[in-house]
C-alpha positions as CSV (number, residue, x, y, z in Angstrom):
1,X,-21.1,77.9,-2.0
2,X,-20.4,79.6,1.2
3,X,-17.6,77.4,3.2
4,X,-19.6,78.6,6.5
5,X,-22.6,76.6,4.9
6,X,-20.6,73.7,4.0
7,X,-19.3,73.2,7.4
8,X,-22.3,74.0,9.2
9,X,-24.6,71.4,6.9
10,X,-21.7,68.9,7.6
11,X,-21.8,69.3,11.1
12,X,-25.6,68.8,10.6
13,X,-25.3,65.6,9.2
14,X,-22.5,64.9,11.5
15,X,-25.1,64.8,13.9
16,X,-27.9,63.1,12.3
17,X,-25.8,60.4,11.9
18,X,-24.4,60.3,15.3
19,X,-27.5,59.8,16.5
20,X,-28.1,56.9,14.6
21,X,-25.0,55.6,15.4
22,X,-26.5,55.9,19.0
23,X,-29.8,54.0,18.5
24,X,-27.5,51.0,16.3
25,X,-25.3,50.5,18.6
26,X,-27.9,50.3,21.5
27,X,-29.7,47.4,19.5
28,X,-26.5,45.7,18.8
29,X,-25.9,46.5,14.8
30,X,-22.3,47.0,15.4
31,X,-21.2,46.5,11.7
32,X,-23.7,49.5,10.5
33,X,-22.9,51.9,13.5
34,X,-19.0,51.5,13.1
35,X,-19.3,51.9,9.2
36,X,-21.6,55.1,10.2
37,X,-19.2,56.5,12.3
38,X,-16.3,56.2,9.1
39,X,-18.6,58.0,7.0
40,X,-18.8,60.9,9.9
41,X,-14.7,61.1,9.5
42,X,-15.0,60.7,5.6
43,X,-17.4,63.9,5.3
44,X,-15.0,65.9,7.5
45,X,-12.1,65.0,5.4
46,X,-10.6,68.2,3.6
47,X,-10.6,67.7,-0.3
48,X,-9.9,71.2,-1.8
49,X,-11.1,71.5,-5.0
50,X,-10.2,67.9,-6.7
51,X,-14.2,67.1,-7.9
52,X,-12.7,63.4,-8.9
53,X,-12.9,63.3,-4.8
54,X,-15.9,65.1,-3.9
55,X,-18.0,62.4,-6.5
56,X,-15.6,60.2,-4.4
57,X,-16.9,61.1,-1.3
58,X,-20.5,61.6,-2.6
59,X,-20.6,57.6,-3.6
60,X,-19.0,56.6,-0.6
61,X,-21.7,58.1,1.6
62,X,-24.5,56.8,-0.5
63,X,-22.8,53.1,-0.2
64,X,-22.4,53.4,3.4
65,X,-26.2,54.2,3.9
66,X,-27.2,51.5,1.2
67,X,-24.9,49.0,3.5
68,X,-26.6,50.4,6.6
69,X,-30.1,49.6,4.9
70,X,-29.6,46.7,3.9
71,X,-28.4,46.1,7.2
72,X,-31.4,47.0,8.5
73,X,-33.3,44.9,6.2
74,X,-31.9,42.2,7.5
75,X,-33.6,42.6,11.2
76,X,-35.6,40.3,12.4
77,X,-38.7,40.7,14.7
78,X,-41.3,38.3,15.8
79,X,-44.3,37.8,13.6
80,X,-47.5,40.2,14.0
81,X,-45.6,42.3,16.8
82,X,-45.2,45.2,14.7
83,X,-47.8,45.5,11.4
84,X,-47.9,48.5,9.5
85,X,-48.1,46.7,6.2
86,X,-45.0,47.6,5.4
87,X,-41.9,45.0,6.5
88,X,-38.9,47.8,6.4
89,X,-40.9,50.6,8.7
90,X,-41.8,47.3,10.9
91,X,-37.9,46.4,11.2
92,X,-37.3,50.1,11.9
93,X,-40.1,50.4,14.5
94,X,-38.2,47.2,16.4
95,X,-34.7,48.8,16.4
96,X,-36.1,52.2,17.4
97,X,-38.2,50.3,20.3
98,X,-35.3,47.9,21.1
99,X,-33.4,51.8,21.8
100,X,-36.6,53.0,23.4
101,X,-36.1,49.5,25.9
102,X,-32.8,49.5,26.4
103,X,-32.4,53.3,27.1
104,X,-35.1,54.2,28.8
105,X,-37.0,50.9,29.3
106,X,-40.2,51.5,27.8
107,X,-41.5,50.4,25.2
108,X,-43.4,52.0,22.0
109,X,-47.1,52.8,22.5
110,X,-48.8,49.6,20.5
């Protein structure tokens, strides 16, 4: 593949997860934003062409987002506040409107 491609989809995801970084650390999930912000440093690491490293890499990043999910998982919100039917989107929906509060204090449409 195209190195220009590479960088510019890891700069991508760079992002993306900066972002999320933003909205955890807003709502006070420290553990999954710093563990986030390793996995940003990990993907930019140079690795040549050693595959042993790149799987390496590859199961670190999908470890660091299970860890970050089940971090999420772990979120608590008050009972019937958010009901979608489904308790993980409901978790999500309070982190994102615990950003929403804190940043720009409003709150989700309910």
């Amino acid at each position: 593949m195209n190195p220009k491609v590479i960088f510019a989809l890891k700069v991508a995801a760079a992002i993306l997860i900066g972002m999320c970084v933003v909205i955890l650390l807003s709502v006070n999930k420290i553990t999954s934003s710093i563990v986030l912000t390793v996995t940003v440093i990990v993907i930019f690491l140079p690795i040549g062409k050693s595959k042993p490293l790149k799987w390496g890499r590859v199961a670190f990043v999908l470890v660091v987002f299970a860890l970050v999910l089940w971090n999420i998982s772990t979120t608590d919100y008050p009972a019937n506040y958010y009901n979608t039917g489904f308790k993980f989107f409901d978790q999500v929906l309070h982190i994102f409107d615990g950003f929403l509060k804190n940043v720009f204090d409003k709150r989700l449409n309910r």
